[in-house]
C-alpha positions as CSV (number, residue, x, y, z in Angstrom):
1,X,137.6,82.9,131.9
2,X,135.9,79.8,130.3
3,X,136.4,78.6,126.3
4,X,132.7,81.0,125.7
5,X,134.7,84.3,126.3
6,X,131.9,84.7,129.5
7,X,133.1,87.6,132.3
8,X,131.7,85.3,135.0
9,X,131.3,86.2,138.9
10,X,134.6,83.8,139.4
11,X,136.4,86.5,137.1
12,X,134.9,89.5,138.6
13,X,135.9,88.4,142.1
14,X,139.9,87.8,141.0
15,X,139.8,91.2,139.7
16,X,138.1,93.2,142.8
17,X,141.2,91.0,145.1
18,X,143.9,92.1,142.8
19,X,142.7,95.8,143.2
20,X,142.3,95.6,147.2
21,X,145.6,93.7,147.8
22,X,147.4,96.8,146.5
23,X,148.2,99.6,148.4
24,X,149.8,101.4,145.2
25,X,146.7,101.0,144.0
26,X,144.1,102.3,146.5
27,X,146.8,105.3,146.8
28,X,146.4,106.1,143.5
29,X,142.4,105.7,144.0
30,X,142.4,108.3,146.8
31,X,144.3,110.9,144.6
32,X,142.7,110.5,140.7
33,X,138.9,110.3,142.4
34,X,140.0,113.9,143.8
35,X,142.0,115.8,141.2
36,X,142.8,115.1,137.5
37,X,145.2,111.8,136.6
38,X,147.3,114.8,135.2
39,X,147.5,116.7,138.0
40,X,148.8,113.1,139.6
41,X,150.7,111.9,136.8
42,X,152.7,114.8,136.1
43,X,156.7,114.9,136.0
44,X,158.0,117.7,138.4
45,X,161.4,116.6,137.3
46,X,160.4,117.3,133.9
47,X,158.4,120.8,134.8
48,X,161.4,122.3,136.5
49,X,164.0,121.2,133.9
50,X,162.2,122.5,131.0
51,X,163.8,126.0,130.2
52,X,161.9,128.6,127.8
53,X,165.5,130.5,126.7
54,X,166.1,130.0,123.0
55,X,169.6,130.3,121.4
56,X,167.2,130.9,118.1
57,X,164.1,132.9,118.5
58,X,162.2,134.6,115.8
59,X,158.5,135.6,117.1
60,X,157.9,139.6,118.9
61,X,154.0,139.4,117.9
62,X,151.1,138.3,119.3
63,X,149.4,134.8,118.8
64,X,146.1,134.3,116.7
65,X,143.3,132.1,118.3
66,X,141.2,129.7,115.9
67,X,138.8,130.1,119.1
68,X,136.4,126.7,118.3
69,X,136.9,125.7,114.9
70,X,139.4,123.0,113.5
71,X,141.5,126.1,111.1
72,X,144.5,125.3,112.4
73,X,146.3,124.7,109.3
74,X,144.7,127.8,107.8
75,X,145.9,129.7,110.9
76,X,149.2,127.9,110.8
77,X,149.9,129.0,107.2
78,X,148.8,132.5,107.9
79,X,150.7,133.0,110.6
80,X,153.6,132.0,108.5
81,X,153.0,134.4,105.9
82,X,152.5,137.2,108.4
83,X,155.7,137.5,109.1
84,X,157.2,138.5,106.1
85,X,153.9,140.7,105.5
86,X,154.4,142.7,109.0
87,X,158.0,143.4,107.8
88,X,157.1,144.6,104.4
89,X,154.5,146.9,105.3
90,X,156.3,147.8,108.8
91,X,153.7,146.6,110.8
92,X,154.3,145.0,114.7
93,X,150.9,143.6,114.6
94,X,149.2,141.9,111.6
95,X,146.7,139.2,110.6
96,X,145.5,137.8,106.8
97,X,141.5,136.8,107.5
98,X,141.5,133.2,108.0
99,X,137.5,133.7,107.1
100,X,138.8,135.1,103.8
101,X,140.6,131.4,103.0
102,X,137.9,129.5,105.1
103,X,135.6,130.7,102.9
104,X,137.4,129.7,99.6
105,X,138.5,126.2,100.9
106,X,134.8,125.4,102.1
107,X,133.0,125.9,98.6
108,X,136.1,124.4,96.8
109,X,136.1,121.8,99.0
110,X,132.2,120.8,98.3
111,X,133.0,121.2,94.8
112,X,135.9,118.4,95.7
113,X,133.5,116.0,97.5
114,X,131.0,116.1,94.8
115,X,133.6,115.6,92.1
116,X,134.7,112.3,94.7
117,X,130.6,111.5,94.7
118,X,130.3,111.4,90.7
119,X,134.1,109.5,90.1
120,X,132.2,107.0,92.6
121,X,129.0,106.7,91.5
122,X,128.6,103.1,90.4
123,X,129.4,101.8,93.3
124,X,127.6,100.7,96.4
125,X,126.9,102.8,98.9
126,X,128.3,100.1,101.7
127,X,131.8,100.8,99.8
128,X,133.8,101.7,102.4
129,X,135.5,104.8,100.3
130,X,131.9,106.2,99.9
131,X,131.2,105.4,103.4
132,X,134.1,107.5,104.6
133,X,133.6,110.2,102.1
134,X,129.7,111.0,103.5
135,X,131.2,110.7,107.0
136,X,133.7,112.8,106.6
137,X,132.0,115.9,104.4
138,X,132.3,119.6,105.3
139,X,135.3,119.3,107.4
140,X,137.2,122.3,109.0
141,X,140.8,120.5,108.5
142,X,143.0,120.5,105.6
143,X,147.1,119.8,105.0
144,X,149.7,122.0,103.6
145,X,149.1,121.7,99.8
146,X,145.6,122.8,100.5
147,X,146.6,125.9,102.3
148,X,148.9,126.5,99.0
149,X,146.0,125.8,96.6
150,X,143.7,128.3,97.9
151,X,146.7,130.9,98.4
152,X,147.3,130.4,94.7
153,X,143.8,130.5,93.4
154,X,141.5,132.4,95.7
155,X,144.6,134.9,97.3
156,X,144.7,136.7,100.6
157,X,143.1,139.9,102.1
158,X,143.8,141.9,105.6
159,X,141.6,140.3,108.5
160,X,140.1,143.5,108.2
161,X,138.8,143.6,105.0
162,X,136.7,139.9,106.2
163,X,136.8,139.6,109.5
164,X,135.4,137.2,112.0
165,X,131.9,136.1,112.1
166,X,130.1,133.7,114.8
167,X,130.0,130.7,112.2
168,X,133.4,131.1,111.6
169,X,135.0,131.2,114.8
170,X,132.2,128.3,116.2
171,X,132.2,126.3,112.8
172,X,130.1,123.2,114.4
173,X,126.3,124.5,113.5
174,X,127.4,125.7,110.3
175,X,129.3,122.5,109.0
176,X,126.4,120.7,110.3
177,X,123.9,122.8,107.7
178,X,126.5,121.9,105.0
179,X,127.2,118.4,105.9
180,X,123.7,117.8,105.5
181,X,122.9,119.6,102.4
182,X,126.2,117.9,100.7
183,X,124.4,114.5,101.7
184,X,121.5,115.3,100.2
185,X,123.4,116.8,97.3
186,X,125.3,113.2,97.3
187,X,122.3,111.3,97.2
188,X,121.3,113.9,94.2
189,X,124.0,113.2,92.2
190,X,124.4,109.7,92.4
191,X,120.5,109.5,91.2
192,X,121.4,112.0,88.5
193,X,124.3,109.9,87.4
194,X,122.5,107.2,87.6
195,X,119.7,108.3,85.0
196,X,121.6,110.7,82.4
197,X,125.6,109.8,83.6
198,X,128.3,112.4,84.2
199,X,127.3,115.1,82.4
200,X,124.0,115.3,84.0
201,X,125.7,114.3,87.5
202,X,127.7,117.4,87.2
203,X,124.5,119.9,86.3
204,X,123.2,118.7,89.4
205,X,126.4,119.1,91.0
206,X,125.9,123.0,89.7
207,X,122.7,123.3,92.0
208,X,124.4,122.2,95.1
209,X,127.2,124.7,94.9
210,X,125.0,127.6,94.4
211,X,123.2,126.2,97.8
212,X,126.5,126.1,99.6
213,X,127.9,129.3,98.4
214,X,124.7,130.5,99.6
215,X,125.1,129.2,102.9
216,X,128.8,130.3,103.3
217,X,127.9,133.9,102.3
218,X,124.9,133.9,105.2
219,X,127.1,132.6,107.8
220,X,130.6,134.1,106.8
221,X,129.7,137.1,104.5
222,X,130.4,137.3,101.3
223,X,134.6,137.8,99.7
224,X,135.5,141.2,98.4
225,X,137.0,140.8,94.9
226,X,138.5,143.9,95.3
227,X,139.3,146.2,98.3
228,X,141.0,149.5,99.0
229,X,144.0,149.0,101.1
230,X,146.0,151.7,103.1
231,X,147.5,151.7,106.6
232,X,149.7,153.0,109.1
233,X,153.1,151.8,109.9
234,X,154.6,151.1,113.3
235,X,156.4,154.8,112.9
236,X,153.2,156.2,112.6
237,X,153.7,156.8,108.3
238,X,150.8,156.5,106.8
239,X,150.5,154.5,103.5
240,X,148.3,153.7,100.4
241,X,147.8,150.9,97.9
242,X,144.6,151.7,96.5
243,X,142.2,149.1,95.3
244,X,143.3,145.8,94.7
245,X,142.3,142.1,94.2
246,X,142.8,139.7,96.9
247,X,145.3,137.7,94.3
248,X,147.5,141.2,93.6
249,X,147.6,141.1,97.7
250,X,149.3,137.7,98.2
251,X,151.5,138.4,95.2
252,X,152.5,142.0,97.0
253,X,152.5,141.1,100.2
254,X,153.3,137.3,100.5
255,X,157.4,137.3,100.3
256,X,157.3,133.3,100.7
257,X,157.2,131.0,97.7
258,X,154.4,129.1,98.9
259,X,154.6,126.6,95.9
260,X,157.9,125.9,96.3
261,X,157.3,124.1,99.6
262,X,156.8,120.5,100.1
263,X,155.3,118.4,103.0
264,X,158.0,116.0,104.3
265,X,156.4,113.6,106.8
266,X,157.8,110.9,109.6
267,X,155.6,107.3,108.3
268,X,157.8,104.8,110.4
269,X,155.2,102.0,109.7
270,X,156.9,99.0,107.8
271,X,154.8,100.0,105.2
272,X,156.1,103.2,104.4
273,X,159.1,103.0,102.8
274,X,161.4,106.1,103.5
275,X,162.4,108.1,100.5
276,X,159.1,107.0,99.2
277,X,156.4,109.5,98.1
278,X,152.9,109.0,99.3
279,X,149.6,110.6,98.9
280,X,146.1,109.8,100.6
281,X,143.2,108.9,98.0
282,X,140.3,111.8,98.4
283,X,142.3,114.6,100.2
284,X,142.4,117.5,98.6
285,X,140.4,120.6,98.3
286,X,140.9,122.5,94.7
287,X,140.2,120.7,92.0
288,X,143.7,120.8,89.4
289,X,146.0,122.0,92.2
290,X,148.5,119.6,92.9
291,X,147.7,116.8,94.9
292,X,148.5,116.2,98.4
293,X,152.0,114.3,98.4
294,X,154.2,113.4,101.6
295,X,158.0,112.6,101.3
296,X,158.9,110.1,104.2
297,X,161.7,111.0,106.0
298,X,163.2,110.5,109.0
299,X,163.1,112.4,112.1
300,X,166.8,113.7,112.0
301,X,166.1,115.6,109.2
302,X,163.3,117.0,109.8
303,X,164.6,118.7,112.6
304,X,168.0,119.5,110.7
305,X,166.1,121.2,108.1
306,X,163.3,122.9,110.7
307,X,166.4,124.0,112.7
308,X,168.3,125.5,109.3
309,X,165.2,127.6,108.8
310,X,164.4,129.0,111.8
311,X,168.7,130.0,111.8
312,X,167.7,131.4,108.3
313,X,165.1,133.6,110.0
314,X,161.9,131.6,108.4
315,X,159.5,129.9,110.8
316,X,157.9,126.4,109.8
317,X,154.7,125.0,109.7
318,X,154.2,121.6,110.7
319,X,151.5,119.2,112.2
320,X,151.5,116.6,114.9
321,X,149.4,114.8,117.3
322,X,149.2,117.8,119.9
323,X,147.2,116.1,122.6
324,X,149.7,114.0,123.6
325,X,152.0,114.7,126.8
326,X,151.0,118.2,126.9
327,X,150.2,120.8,129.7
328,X,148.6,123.5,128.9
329,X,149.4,125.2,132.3
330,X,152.5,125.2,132.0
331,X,153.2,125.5,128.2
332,X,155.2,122.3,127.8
333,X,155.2,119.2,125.8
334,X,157.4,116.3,126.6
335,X,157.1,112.6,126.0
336,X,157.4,111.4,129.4
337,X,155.4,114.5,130.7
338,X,153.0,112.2,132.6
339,X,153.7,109.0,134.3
340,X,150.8,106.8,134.3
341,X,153.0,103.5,134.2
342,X,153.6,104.3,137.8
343,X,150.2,105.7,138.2
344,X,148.3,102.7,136.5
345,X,151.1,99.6,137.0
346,X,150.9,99.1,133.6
347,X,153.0,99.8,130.8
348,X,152.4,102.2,128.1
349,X,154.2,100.5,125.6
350,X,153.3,101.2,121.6
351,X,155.7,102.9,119.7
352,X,155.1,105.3,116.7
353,X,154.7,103.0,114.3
354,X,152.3,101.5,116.2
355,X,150.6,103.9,117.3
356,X,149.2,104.6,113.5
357,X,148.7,101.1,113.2
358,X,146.4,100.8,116.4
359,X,144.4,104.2,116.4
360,X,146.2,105.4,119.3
361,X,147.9,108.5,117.3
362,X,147.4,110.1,114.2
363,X,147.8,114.0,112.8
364,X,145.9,116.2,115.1
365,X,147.0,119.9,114.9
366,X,149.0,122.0,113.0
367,X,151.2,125.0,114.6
368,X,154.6,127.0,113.8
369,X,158.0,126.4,115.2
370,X,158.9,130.1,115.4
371,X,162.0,129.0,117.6
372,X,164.6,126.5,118.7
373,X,167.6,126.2,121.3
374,X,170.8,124.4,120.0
375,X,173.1,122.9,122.5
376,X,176.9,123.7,122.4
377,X,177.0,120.6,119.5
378,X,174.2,122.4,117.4
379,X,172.1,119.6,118.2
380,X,168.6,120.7,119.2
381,X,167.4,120.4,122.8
382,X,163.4,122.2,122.6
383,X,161.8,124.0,120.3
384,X,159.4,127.5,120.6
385,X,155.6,126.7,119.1
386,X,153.3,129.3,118.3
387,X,150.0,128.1,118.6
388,X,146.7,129.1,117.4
389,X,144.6,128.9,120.3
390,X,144.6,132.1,121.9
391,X,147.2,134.0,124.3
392,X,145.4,132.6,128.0
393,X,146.8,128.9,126.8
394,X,150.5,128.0,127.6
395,X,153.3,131.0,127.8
396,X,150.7,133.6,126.3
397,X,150.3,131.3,123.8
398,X,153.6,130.1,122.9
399,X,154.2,126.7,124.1
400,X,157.9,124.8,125.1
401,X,158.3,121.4,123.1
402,X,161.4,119.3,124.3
403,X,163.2,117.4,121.7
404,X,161.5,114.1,122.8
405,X,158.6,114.9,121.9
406,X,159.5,115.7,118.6
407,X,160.7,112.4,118.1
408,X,157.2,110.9,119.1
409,X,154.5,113.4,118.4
410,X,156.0,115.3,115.5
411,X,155.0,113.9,111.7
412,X,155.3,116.4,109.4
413,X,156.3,120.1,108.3
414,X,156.5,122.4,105.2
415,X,160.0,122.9,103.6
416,X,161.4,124.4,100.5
417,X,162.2,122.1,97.9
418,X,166.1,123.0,97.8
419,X,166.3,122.5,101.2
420,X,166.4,118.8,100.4
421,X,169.2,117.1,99.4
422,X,169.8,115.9,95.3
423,X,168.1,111.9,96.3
424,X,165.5,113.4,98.1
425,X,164.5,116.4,95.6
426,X,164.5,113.9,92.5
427,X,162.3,111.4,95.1
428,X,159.6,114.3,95.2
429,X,159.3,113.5,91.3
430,X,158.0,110.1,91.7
431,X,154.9,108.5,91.2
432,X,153.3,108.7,94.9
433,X,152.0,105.5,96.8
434,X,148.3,105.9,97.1
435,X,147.5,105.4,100.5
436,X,143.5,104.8,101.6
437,X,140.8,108.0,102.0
438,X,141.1,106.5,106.1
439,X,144.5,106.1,106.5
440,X,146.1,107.9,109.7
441,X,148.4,110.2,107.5
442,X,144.9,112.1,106.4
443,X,143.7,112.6,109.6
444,X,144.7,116.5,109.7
445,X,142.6,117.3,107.2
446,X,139.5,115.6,109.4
């Protein structure tokens, strides 16, 4: 290739030779132009060595399925909390209404945005913050504080009392309507600001919530304040509660103390010190919750303290980048799952840290460990998953994860504060690093 960066005819040739002088390669040709690289790439030895026999297992209920929306963490949390709710009211079967908390974190998180819109209001719209802000409005995602900021404001109800609607189980045509009326707002608000400052930014900030509330109510119905609650039990008792508010629900029927749990994450970039509090500018969905805050940890722990509370009898929430190494079909995620080295003769060579760095791995997906399977050491060896994506995915739903791919994949989970040890609880006290609205360790909330 000459000093101009040209990809000349000479260059072109070299690289159709270096293709036709290798068999390996015109193999491998034959087999991905007929079936999926998977489908050629995939370990056998690793398919018929993965077991799914757990020395700990917690889950005898169905899975939920987010069907095509991003909810995850919504249904993650849920599904958490439904556990201790199915005991208490002797239920084998129960759901909270992820529309219920969909609802609630969609207008609080326009309210959010537009609060981001006027605290950046004299500045260009090329800023790169504002630029990522407009790009990234109306979102489905969110993190584990979030889920505890609605919980604690807005409450829960039964599925039944709100269930499903076609906007909220196919979220892309409604987040579109709202993306574009929250740009429009934007543009609003910045031109209110602009003429009459804050005050008069936020009175116009008033008129785009009543749109959007509007809009949520058409496509996802409108929240009960108040409901009449009885059921049946699993011995065929009937029971009654009478009417209640969706905030006297959680507190009846929630048995976890959701505020009392903290995000611990896995940042190995040389950037992110460990023991080190972080927190990513913009993300967030109630306005005076507590902010978003990571502790970095490092992988050991994390699974000591997942494996403690699945022992304990308490599944975890936790989020990862779940398209990685995975087969649906057969339920299983393991880092070496596929071997394109051998199918590609190239190596596949970043590691986690630089995997953030580069774009090639960031927080996708957030699920519940509701198992795990301890060796004769107690170390782990693979871990059960409950995912959110219906029961026709994996093992009914319920996916095998070996321990490597915790190691690579995994980056953060939900613990009780006094799980952590003395250094690491008075860590959570610290003045948080302020990482950028863009940076990786946001991602699940995108």
């Amino acid at each position: 290739m000459d000093s101009t960066g040209l990809l000349g005819a000479g260059d072109l040739e070299v690289l159709r030779k270096d293709f036709a002088a290798s068999p390996a390669y015109r193999l491998a040709q034959n087999a991905v132009t007929r079936v999926t690289v998977d489908d050629v790439a995939i370990s056998r030895e690793i398919i018929n060595g993965t077991g799914h026999s757990w020395s700990v297992l917690l889950d005898d209920w169905k899975v939920t399925n987010q069907e095509r929306s991003g909810r995850c963490w919504l249904f993650a949390g849920l599904n958490l909390l439904r556990v201790g709710a199915m005991h208490k009211m002797g239920l084998k079967e129960f759901e909270f209404s992820q529309n219920y908390a969909m609802f609630w974190d969609k207008i609080e998180r326009a309210n959010y945005f537009l609060e981001a819109v006027i605290e950046t209001a004299d500045r260009e719209l090329g800023d790169r913050t504002i630029a990522f802000l407009l790009q990234s409005a109306a979102e489905d995602g969110g993190q584990w504080n979030m889920f505890a900021a609605l919980v604690g404001k807005h409450g829960l109800v039964p599925k039944s009392v709100m269930p499903e609607t076609q906007s909220s189980s196919n979220t892309g045509r409604m987040n579109a309507i709202l993306r574009s009326q929250l740009r429009q707002g934007a543009r609003a608000v910045r031109a209110a600001y602009a003429a009459g400052g804050a005050e008069a930014a936020r009175a116009e900030k008033a008129e785009i919530l009543r749109v959007v509330y509007r809009v949520l109510c058409i496509h996802l119905g409108t929240p009960p304040e108040r409901f009449d609650w009885q059921w049946t039990d699993k011995d065929r008792e009937f029971h009654r509660d009478g009417v209640l508010t969706p905030q006297e629900f959680a507190a009846r029927y929630v048995e976890l103390p959701v505020a009392d749990y903290v995000c611990l994450v896995h940042d190995p970039r040389s950037t992110s010190p460990q023991g080190r509090t972080f927190t990513v500018e913009y993300l967030g969905n109630v306005i005076g919750a507590p902010p978003v805050t990571y502790l970095n940890v490092d992988v050991p722990l994390l699974k000591r303290l997942t494996a403690a509370s699945l022992s304990a009898g308490e599944p975890v929430w936790f989020g990862c980048d779940v398209g990685k190494m995975m087969s649906n079909e057969y339920g299983i995620w393991d880092a070496a799952l596929y071997d394109l080295p051998s199918v590609y003769d190239t190596p596949f060579d970043l590691d986690k840290a630089a995997r953030l760095e580069y774009g090639e791995s960031q927080m996708t997906h957030a699920m519940l460990f509701t198992g795990v399977d301890l060796g004769a050491d107690g170390a782990s060896r693979r871990w059960r998953v409950e995912n959110s994506w219906g029961s026709d995915t994996g093992r009914d739903g319920f996916y095998t994860m070996n321990d490597s791919w915790f190691d690579e994949y995994v980056f953060e989970i939900a613990a009780r504060r006094g799980a952590l040890p003395p250094e690491l609880q008075a860590a959570l006290d610290t003045e948080p690093i302020v990482l950028p609205a863009w940076d990786p360790m946001g991602a699940l909330a995108r």
